[in-house]
Structures are given as C-alpha cells and as structure tokens.
C-alpha positions as CSV (number, residue, x, y, z in Angstrom):
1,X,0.0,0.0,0.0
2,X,3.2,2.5,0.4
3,X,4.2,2.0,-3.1
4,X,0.9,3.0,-4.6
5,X,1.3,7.2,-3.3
6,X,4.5,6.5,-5.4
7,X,3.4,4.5,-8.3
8,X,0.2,7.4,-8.8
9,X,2.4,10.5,-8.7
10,X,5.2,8.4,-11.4
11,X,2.1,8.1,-13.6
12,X,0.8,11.8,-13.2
13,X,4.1,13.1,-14.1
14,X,4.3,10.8,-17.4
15,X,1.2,11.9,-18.1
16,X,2.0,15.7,-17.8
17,X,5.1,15.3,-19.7
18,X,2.9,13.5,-22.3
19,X,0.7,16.1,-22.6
20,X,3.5,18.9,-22.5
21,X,4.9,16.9,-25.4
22,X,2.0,16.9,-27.2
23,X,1.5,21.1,-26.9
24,X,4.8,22.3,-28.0
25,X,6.0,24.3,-30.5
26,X,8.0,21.2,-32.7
27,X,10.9,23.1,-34.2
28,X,11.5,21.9,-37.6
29,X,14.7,22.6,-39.6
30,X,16.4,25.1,-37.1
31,X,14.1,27.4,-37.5
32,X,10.7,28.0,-34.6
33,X,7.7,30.5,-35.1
34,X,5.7,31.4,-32.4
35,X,2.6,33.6,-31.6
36,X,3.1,35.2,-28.7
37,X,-0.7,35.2,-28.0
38,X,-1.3,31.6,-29.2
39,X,-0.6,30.1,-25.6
40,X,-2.7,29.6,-22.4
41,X,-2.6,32.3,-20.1
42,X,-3.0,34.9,-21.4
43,X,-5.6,36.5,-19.3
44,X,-3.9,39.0,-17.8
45,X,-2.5,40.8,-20.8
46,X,-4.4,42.7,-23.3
47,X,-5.0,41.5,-27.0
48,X,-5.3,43.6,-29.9
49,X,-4.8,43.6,-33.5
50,X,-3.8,45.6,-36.8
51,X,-3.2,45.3,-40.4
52,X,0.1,45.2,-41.8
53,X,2.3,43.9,-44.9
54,X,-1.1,43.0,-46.6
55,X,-2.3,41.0,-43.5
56,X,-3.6,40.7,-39.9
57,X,-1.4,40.3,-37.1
58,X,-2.6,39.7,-33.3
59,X,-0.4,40.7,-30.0
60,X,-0.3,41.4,-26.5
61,X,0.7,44.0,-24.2
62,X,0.4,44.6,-20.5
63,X,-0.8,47.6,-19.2
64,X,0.9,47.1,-15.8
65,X,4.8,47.8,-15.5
66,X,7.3,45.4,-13.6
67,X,10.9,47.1,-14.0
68,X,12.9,45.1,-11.3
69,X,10.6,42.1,-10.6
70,X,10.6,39.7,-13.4
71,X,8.1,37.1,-13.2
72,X,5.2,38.8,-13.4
73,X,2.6,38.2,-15.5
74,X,4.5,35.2,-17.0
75,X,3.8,32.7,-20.2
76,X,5.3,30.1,-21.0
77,X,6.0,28.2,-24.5
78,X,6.8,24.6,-24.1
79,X,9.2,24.0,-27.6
80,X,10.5,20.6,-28.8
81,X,14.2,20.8,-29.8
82,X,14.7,18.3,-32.7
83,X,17.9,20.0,-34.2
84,X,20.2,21.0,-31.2
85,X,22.4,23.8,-31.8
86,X,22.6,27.4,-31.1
87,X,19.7,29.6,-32.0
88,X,19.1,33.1,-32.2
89,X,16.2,34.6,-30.7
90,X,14.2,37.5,-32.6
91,X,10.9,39.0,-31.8
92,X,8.6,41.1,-33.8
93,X,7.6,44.5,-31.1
94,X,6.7,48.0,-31.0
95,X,6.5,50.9,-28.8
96,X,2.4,51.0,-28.1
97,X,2.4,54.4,-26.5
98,X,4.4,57.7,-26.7
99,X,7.1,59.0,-29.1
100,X,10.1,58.0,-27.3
101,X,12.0,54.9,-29.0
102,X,13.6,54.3,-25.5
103,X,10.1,53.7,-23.3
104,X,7.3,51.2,-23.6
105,X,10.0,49.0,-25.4
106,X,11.1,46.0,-23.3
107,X,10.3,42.7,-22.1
108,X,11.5,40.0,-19.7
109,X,12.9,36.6,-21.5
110,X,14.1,33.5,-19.7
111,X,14.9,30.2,-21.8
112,X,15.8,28.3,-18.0
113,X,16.5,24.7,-19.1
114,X,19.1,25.6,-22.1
115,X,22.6,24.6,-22.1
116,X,23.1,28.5,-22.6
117,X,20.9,31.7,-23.1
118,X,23.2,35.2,-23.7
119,X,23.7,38.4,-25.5
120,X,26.6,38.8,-28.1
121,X,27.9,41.8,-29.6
122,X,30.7,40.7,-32.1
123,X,33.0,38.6,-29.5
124,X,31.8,39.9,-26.3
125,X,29.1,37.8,-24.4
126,X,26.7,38.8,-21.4
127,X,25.0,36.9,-19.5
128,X,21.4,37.0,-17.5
129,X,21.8,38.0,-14.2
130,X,21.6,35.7,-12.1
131,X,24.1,33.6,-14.0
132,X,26.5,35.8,-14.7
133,X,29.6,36.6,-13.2
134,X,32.2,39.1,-14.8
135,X,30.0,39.2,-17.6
136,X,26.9,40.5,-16.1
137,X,24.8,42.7,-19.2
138,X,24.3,46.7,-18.5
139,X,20.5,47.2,-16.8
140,X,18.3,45.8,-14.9
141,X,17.7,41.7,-14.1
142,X,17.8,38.6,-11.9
143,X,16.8,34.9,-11.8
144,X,18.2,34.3,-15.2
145,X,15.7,36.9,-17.2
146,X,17.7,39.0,-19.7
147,X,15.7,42.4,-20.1
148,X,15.1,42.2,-23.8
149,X,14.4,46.1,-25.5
150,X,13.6,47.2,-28.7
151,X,15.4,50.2,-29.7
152,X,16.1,53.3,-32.6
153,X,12.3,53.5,-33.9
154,X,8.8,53.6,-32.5
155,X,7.7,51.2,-35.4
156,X,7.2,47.6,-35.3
157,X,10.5,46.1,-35.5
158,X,12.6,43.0,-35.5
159,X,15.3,44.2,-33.1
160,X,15.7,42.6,-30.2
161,X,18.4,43.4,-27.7
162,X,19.8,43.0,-24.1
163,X,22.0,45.0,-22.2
164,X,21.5,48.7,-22.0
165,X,23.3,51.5,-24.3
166,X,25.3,48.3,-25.3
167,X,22.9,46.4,-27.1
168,X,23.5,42.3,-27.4
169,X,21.6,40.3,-29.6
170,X,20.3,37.1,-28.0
171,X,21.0,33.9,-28.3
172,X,20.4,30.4,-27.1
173,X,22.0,27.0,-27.0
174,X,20.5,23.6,-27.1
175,X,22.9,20.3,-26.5
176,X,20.5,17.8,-27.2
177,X,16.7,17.3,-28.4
178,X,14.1,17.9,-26.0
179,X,11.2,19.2,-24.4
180,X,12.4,23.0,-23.4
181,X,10.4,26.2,-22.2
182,X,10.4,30.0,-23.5
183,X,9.1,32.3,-20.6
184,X,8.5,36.2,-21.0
185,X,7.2,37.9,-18.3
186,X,6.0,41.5,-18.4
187,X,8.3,44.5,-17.8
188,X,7.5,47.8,-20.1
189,X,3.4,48.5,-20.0
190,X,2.5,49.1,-23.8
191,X,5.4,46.9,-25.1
192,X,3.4,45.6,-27.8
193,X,4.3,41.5,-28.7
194,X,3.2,39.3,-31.8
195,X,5.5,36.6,-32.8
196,X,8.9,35.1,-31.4
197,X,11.1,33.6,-33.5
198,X,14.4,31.3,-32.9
199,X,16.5,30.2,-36.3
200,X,20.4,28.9,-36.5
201,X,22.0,32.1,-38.6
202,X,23.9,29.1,-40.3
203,X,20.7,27.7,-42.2
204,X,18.9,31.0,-42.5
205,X,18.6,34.3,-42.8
206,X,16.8,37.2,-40.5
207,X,15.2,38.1,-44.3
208,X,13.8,35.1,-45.0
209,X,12.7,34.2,-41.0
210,X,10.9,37.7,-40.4
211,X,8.5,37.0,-43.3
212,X,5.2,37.8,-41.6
213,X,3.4,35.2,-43.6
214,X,5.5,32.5,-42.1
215,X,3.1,30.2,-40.4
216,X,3.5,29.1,-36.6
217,X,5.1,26.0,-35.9
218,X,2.7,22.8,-35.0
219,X,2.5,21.4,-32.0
220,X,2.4,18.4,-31.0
C-alpha cells in the first residue's frame, strides 16, 4: 500500500510530460515560429490587433509595468528541440504608447532549461543576471531573465536586444533534443508583442525568418 502514493504521482508526471509533449512548439529545420498570444494564459494581458504587410497580425501588451521584478505576469511556451544547436532569438515588437524609442520598449525573456541563453555583440558575451559573473549585461535583471528592449524606432521592428546602451543580440543554445520552455514575463506597460522567432544564422537568414506570412510552428 506505500508504493501505490508513489506508483500514482510516477504516472501523473508521465502523463503531464505526455501532454507537455504533445502542446509544444516542434521546431522543424532550425528554425521555430511562435505567436506570442497563441498560448494559455494569457488573461492578464491585453490582445489587440492591426493590419500590416497586406495581413492581420494579433499581439499582446500589459498595461501594468514590472521594471525590477521579473516574473510577473509570465507565459510560458513549451518548444520541442529536434535539431540541437545554437539559435538566435528574434521578436517582432513595437512601442504602443508615446514618441520616445527608448520607453514602452522591453520585455523580460528566460529560456531556463538551455545549455546557454546570452547576448553577443561581435566577441563579447553577457550573461542574465543571475548567472552571470564578470560578464553580467548593463541594466536591470535577476533569476536568469535577460531584459530584452527594442530600440532606434517607434515602429514595429525585428530588433531585439539586451544590455542597456550596449545592445546584445540574443542567443540560445540547445545540447541535445528535447522538451524546453520560453518564458517572458512582463516588464514595459505598452510593449506591444506578436510573434517570437528562434533560427540557426547558419541555415537562415533574418530576411527570410521575419516574413510575416511564415506560419507558426505545430505542435504536437
């Protein structure tokens, strides 16, 4: 009768990781596309949507701000890895409200089971705080979350950055094939979201990724 506590929770967690299994994003030929409002939980942030390049896009934004406390307000995006590798990570964002290129521009990232998750600027790599050591990025973070910011236009954009004044693009690095998890959490109120992409620069190019009428990877 002891085992059976044991035996019942075993089977619950199969089960869950089944069924996490089944929902991710299945990354197919180093590259992974990813509405950001296409995931459960997203209660607590506002949806909207507008026409652009000749379509419909859909995002969210949060109308609350969380500058030093990451975590707030987080979802999460199961992915399968079936081509480890390093990947950079891109998202499509713009400034909701104001003027100013440098506010309303930013959101909190965490990729926490990688082998590694940093910024890069030519040679020089930084590191989330939190994980970091002499190589700690410029700005605010902790727990692993990179503050990820926008910057030089107002416009919906591709550019995605960490560390501040020196920006970083990001990248991430998966050893072996897997079930892994993309968390972003809410930091700028009016930082408006709609896709997330990661791609190895090897196989493709930011041109050919950032076509808006890519579709979103399956899940499965």
């Amino acid at each position: 009768m002891k085992n059976i506590p044991a035996k019942l929770l075993l089977f619950i967690n199969l089960i869950s990781f089944q069924a996490a299994a089944q929902v991710a994003f299945n990354e197919q030929n180093s590259l992974l596309i990813i509405e950001v409002e296409s995931v459960e939980g997203v209660g607590d942030w506002f949806r909207d949507s507008v026409n652009i390049e000749g379509g419909t896009i859909h995002y969210l934004y949060s109308t609350t701000e969380h500058f030093k406390d990451p975590g707030n307000k987080t979802l999460k995006y199961p992915i399968e890895i079936n081509n480890p590798g390093q990947y950079k990570i891109i998202w499509h964002s713009k400034v909701g409200l104001g003027t100013s290129s440098t506010d309303n521009n930013d959101t909190w990232l965490r990729v926490p089971e990688a082998a590694g998750f940093f910024g890069k600027n030519e040679e020089h790599i930084v590191r989330p705080h939190g994980k970091c050591q002499d190589d700690c990025p410029e700005g605010a973070g902790k727990e692993g979350w990179f503050k990820i910011y926008s910057n030089g236009t107002t416009d919906w954009t591709w550019r995605t950055k960490t560390s501040d004044n020196d920006p970083h693009e990001i990248y991430v690095c998966f050893e072996k094939k897997g079930i892994y998890s993309i968390e972003v959490s809410a930091r700028s109120a009016n930082h408006f979201l709609d896709r997330i992409v990661l791609y190895d620069p090897e196989k493709h190019t930011e041109k050919k990724v950032t076509n808006l009428s890519l579709p979103e990877n399956e899940r499965r």
